[in-house]
Every structure is written in C-alpha cells, then in structure tokens.
Backbone as CSV, one residue per row, in Angstrom:
resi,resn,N_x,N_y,N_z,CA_x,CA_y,CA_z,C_x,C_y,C_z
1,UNK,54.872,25.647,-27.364,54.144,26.858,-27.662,53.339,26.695,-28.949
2,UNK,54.023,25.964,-30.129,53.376,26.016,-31.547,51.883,24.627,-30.800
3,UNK,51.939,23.867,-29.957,50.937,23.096,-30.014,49.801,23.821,-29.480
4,UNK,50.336,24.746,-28.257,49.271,25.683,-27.121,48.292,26.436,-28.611
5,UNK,49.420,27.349,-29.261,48.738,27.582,-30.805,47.678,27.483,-31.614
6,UNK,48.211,26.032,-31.845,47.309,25.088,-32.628,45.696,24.651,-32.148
7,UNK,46.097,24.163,-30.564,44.672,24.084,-29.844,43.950,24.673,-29.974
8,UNK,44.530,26.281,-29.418,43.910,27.288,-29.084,43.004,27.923,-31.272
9,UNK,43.810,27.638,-31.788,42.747,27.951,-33.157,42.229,27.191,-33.422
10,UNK,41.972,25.296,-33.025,40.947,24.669,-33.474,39.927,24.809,-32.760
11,UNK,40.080,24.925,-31.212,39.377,25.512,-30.158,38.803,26.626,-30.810
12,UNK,38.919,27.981,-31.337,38.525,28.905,-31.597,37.797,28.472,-32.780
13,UNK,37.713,27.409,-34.236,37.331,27.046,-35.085,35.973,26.679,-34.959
14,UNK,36.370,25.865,-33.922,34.972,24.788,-33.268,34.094,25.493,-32.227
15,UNK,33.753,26.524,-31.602,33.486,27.635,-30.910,32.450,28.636,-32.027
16,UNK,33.323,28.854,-33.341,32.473,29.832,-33.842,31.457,28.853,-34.842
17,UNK,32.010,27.716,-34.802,30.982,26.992,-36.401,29.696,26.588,-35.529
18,UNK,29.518,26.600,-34.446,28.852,26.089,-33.370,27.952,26.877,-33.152
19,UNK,28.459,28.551,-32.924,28.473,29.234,-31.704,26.980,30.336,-33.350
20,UNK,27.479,30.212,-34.478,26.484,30.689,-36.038,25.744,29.980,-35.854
21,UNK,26.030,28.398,-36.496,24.850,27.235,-36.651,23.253,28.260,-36.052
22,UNK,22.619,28.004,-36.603,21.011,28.052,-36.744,20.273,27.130,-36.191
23,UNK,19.733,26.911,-35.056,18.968,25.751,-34.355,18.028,26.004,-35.608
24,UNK,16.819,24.706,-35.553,16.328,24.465,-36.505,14.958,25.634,-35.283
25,UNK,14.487,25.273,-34.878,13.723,26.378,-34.173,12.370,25.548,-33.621
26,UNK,11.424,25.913,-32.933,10.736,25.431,-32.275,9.285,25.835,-33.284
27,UNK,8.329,24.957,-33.592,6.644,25.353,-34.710,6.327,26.312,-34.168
28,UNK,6.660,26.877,-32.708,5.628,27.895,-31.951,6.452,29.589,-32.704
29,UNK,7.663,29.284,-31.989,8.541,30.711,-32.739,8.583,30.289,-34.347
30,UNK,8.729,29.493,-34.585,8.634,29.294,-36.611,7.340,30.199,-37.316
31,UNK,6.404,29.746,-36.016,4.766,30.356,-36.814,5.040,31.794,-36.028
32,UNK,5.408,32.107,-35.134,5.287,33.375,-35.224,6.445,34.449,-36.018
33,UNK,7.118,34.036,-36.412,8.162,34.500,-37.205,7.662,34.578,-38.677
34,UNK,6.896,33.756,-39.126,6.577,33.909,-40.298,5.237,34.586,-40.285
35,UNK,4.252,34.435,-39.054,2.995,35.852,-39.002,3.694,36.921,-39.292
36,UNK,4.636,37.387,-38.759,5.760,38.581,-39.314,6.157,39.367,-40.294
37,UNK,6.323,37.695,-40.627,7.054,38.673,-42.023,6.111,38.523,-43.153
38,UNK,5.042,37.607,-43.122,4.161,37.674,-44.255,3.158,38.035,-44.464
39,UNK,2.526,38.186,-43.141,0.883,38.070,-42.761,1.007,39.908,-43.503
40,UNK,1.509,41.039,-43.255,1.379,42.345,-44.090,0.973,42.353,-45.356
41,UNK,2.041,41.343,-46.137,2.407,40.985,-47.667,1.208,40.455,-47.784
42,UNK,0.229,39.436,-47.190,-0.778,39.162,-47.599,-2.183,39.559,-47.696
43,UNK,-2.291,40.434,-46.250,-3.577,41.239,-46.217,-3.081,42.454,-47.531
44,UNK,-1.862,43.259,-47.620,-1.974,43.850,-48.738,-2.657,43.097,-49.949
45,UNK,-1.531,42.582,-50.525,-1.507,41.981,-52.054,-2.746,40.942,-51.984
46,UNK,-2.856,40.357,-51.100,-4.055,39.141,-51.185,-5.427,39.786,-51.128
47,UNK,-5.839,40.847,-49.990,-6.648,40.968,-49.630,-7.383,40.088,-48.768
48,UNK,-6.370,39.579,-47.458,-7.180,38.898,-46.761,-7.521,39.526,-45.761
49,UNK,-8.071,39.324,-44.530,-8.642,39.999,-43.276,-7.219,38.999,-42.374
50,UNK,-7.285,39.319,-41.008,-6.016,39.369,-40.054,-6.551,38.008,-39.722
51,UNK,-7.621,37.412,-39.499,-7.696,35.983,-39.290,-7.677,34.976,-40.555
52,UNK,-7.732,35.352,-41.467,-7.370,34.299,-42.864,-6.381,34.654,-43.186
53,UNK,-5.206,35.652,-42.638,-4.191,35.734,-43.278,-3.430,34.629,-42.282
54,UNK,-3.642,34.563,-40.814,-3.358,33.722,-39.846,-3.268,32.119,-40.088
55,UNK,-4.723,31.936,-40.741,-4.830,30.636,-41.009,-3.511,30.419,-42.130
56,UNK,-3.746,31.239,-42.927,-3.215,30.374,-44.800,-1.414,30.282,-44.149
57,UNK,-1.202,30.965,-43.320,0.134,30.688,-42.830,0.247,29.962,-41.686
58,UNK,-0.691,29.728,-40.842,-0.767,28.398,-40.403,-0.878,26.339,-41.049
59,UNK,-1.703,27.177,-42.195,-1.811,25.953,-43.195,-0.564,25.510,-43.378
60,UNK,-0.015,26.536,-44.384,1.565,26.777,-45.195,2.630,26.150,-44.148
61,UNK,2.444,26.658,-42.947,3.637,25.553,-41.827,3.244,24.371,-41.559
62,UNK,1.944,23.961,-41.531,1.631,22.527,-41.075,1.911,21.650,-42.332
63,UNK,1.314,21.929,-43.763,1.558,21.352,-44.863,3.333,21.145,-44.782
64,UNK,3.766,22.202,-44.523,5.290,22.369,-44.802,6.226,20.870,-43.870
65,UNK,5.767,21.056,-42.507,6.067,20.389,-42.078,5.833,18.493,-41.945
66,UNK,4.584,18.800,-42.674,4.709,17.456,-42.972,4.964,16.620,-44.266
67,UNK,5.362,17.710,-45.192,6.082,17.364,-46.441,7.818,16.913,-45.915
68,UNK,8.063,17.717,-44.832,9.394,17.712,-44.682,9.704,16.432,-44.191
69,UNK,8.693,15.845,-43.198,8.966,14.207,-42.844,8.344,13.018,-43.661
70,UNK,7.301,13.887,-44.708,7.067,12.595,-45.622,7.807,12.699,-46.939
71,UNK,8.505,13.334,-47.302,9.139,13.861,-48.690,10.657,12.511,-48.385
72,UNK,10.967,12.932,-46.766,12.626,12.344,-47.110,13.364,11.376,-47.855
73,UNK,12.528,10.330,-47.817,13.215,8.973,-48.335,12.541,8.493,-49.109
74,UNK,11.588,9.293,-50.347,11.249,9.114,-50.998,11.623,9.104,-52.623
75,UNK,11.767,8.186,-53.540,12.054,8.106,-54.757,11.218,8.887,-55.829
76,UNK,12.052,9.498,-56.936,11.008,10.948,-57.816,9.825,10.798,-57.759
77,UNK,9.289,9.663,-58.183,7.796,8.989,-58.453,6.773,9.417,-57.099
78,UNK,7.430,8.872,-56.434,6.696,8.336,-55.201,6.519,10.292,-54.439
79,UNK,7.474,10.836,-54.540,7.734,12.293,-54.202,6.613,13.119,-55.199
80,UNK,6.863,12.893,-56.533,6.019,13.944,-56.989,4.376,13.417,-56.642
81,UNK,4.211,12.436,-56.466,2.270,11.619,-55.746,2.378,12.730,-54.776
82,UNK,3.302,12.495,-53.695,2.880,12.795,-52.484,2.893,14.425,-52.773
83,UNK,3.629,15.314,-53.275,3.547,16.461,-53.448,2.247,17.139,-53.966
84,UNK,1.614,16.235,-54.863,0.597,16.755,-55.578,-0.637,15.973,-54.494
85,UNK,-0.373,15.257,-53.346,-1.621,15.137,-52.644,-1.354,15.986,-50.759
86,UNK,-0.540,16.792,-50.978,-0.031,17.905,-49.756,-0.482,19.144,-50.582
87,UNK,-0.163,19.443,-52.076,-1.033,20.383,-52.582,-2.556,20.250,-52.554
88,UNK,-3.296,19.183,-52.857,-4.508,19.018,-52.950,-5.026,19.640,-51.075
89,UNK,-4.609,18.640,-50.442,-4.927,18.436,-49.045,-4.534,20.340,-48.634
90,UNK,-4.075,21.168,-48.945,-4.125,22.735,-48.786,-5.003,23.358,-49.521
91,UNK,-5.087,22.880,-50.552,-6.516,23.611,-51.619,-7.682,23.062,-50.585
92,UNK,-7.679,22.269,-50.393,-8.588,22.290,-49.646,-9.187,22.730,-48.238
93,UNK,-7.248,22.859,-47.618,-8.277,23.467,-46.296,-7.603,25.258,-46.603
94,UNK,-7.402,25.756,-47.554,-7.947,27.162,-48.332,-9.413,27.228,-48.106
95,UNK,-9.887,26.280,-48.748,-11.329,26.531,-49.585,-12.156,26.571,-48.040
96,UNK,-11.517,26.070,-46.973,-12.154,25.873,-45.908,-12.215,27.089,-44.412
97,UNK,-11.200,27.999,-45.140,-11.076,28.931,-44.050,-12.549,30.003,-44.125
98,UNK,-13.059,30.583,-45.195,-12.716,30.394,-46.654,-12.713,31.445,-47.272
99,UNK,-12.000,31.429,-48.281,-11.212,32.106,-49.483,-12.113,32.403,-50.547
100,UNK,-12.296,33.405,-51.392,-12.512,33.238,-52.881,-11.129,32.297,-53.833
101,UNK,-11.682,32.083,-55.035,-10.879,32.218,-56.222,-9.989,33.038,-56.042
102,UNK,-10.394,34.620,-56.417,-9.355,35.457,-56.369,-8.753,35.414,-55.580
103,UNK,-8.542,35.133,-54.151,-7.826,35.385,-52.900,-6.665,33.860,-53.230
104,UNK,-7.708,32.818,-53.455,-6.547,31.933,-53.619,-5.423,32.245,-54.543
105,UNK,-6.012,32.746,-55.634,-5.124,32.843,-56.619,-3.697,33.992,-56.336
106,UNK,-4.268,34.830,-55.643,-3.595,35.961,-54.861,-2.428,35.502,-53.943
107,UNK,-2.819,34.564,-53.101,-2.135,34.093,-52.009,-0.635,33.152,-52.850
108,UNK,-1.374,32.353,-53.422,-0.425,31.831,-54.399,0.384,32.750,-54.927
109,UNK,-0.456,34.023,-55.937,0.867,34.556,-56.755,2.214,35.608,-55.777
110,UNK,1.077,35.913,-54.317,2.304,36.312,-53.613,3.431,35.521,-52.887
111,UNK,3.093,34.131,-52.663,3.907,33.038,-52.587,5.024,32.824,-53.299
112,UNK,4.050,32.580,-54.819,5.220,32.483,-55.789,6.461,34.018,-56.346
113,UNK,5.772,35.395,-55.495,6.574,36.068,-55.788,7.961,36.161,-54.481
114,UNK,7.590,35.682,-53.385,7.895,35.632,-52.381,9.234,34.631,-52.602
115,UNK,8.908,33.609,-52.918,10.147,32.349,-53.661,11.145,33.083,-54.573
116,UNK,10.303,34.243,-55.570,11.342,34.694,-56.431,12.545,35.775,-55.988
117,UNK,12.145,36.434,-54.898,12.412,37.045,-54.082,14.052,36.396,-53.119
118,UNK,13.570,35.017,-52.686,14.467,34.755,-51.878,15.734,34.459,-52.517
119,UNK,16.841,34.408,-51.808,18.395,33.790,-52.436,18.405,32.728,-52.795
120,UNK,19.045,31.685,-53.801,19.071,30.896,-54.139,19.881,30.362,-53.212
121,UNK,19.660,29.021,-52.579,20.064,28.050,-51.749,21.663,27.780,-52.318
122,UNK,22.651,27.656,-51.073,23.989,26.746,-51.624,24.277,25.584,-50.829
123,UNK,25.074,25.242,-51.449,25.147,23.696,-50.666,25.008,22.355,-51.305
124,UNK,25.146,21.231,-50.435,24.551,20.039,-51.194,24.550,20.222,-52.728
C-alpha cells in the first residue's frame, strides 16, 4: 500500500510540473499576443498610427528573436558587438517604417518603461 502511495504522488508530481510548464509558443501567437498587449500603450504614449505601431512590434520580435539564437554561446565581448549591431540593425528599420525622432524616442521610453514595469526574473 505505502508503494501504491508513493507512485501515485510522484505520478501526481510529474503530471502537474508538466501539465504548468509554458510551451515556448509559436512567432505567429507570440506576435499576436504582444499586438495586444502593447500596440494601445504605443499608439497612446508614442503616438503612432495602427500600422507603425504593428511594424515597431513586429521589428521588436524579429530583432528579439534573432538575438535569442545569436546571443547564446557567445563570450561578454563578442555579446556586447553583436548587441550593439541588433540595436543598430532596428534603428534602422525604425527609421524605415518611418518614424520621427520624437516617436523613436517615445517608443523607446515606453519600452524602457514597460521593462520597469515587469517582475524581476528568478532562477538561474
């Protein structure tokens, strides 16, 4: 009986850590999840129109995502280059939708309020 027990709560252990877990999610629902929740925050505070608010969060996932596979196995050096040429390579296709100054600067500071906003990460 104490083993039936035992099964039965690692069974139940392994069921729920599984059953939470967060698939990482598919670019199609990722981008529309984040039109969602940001694209408001930005035509407010930014002042963009409904198709440049589209783009700069289309940008923001494509940049994102390919920081995420070129960042991994990279050493500080080599990480902060590539960071500061995934920033460049977005200033630029900003400038290309296109944006003022002010709007960039906008988009950014609601970004950066947006970061301040979120929970601090645990883990690792």
């Amino acid at each position: 009986m104490k083993k039936f027990l035992f099964l039965t709560l690692i069974l139940c252990a392994m069921v729920s850590t599984t059953t939470y877990a967060q698939p990482a999610g598919d670019p199609p629902t990722m981008l529309q999840q984040m039109k969602e929740k940001q694209k408001p925050g930005l035509i407010e505070k930014a002042g963009l129109t409904d198709a440049q608010a589209d783009r700069v969060i289309e940008i923001n996932l494509e940049i994102r995502q390919q920081a995420a596979t070129a960042l991994r196995d990279l050493n500080e050096a080599d990480r902060a280059k590539k960071i500061a040429e995934f920033k460049a390579a977005k200033e630029k296709k900003y400038s290309e939708i296109p944006l003022t100054e002010e709007q960039i600067k906008a988009v950014y500071a609601f970004y950066e309020d947006m970061g301040k906003k979120m929970p601090p990460k645990t883990g690792n």
